[in-house]
C-alpha positions as CSV (number, residue, x, y, z in Angstrom):
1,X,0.0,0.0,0.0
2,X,1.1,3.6,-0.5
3,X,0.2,7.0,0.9
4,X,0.5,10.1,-1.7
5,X,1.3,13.5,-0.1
6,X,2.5,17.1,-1.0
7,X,6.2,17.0,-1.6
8,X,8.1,19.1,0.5
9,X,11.6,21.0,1.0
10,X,12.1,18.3,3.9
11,X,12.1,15.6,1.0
12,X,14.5,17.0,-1.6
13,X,17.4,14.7,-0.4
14,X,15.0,11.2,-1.0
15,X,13.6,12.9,-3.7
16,X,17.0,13.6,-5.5
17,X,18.4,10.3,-4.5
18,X,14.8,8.5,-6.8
19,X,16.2,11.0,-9.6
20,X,19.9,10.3,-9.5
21,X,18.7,6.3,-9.4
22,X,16.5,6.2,-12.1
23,X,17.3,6.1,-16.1
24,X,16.0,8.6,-18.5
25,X,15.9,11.3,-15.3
26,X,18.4,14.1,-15.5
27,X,19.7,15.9,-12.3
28,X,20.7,19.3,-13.3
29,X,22.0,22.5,-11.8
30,X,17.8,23.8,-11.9
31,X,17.3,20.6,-9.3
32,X,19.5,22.4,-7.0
33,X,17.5,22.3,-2.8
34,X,17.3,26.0,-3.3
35,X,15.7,26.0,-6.9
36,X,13.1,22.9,-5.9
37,X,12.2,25.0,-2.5
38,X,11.7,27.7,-4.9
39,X,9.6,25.5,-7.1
40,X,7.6,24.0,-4.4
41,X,6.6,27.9,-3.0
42,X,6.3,29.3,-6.0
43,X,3.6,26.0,-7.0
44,X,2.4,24.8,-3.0
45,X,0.5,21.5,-3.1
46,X,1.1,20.6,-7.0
47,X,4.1,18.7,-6.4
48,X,3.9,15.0,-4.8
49,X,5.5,11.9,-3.2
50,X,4.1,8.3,-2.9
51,X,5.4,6.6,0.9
52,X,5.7,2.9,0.5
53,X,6.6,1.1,3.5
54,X,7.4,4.6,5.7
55,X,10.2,5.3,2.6
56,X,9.5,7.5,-0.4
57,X,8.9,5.2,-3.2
58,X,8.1,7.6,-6.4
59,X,7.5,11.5,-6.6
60,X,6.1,13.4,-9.6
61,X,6.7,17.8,-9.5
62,X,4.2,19.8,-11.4
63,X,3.6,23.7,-12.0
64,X,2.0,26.0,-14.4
65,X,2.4,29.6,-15.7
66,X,-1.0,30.7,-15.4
67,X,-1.9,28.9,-18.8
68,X,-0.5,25.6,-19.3
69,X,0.7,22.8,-16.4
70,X,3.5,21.4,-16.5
71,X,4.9,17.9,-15.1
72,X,8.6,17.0,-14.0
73,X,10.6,14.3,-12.9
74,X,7.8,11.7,-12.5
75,X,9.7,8.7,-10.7
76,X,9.0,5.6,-9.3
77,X,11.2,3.1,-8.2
78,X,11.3,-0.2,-9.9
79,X,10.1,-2.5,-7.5
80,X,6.8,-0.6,-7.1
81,X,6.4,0.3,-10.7
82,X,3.1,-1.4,-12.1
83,X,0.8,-0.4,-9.0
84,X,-0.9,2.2,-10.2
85,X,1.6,4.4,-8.1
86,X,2.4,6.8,-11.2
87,X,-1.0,7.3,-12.6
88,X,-2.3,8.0,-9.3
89,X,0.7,10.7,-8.8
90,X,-0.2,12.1,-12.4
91,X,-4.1,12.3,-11.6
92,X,-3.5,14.3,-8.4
93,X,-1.4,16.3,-10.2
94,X,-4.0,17.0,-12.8
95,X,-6.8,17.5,-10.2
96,X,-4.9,19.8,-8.5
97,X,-4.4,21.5,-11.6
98,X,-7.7,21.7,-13.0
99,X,-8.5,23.0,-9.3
100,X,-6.7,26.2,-10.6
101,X,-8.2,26.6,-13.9
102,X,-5.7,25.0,-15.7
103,X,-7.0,22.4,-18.1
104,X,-3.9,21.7,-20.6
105,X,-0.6,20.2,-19.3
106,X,2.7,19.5,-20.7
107,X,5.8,17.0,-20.1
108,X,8.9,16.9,-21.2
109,X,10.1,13.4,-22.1
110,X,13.8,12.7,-23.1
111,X,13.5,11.3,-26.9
112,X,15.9,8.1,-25.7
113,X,13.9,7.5,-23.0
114,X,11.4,4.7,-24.6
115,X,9.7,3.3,-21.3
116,X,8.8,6.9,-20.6
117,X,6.9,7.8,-24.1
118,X,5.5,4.3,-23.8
119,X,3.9,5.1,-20.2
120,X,2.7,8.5,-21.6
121,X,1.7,7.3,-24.8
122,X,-0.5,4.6,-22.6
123,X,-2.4,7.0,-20.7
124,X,-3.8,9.0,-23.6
125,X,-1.1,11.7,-23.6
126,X,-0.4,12.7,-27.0
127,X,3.4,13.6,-28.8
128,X,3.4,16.6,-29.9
129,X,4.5,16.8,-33.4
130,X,3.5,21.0,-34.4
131,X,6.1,22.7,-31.9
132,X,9.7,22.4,-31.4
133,X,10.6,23.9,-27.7
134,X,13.5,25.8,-27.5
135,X,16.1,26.6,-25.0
136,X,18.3,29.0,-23.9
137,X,20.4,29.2,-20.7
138,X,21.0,33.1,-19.8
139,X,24.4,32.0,-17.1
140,X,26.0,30.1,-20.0
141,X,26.4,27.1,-18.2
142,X,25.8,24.1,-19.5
143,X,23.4,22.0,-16.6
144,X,21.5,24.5,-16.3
């Protein structure tokens, strides 16, 4: 059994540790504790962990920009994937979401990450093929 909950800055190190574990999840310089306890104030109660056991087992971070939600870093560890764990992250997510107003929501998805598109692709989330997002990193630095 698991027990979902609003992430918190008290759970960047377990969350970081799922991240740095798990294939197809990048750690970068933005995953920083200050730049997630940013992230969490700046979006409170959109972001989420799944206990498993009394340990954090998966975690999922969402936000929006007053438009469009979007989803990061959804993670659950192997031996719990197949539960239901993720979809029920992603639906709180969503709920929450919608809560706000905001009805469309985005994810970035590494393209070498198969199992990921698979997962996505599975729940009725749809690749877009019309936009090609664009980056630019104002510090120069290149983990930003």
């Amino acid at each position: 059994m698991y027990k979902i909950r609003p992430m918190t800055a008290d759970d960047y190190d377990s969350v970081i540790d799922l991240m740095t574990r798990t294939p197809g999840i990048s750690v970068r310089d933005a995953d920083s504790r200050e730049s997630t306890v940013r992230y969490l104030e700046r979006n409170p109660g959109l972001s989420f962990v799944a206990e498993i056991g009394g340990r954090l087992g998966a975690c999922v971070m969402s936000g929006h920009d007053g438009r469009r939600g979007y989803l990061q870093h959804l993670v659950v560890l192997p031996d719990y994937r197949r539960r239901g764990i993720a979809t029920a992250l992603v639906e709180r997510c969503l709920s929450e979401l919608e809560g706000l107003g905001i009805l469309k929501c985005h994810i970035d998805v590494f393209k070498t990450n198969a199992q990921a598109s698979a997962y996505w692709e599975g729940q009725g989330w749809t690749l877009r093929t019309d936009i090609n997002r664009y980056s630019f990193v104002r510090t120069g630095a290149e983990n930003a």
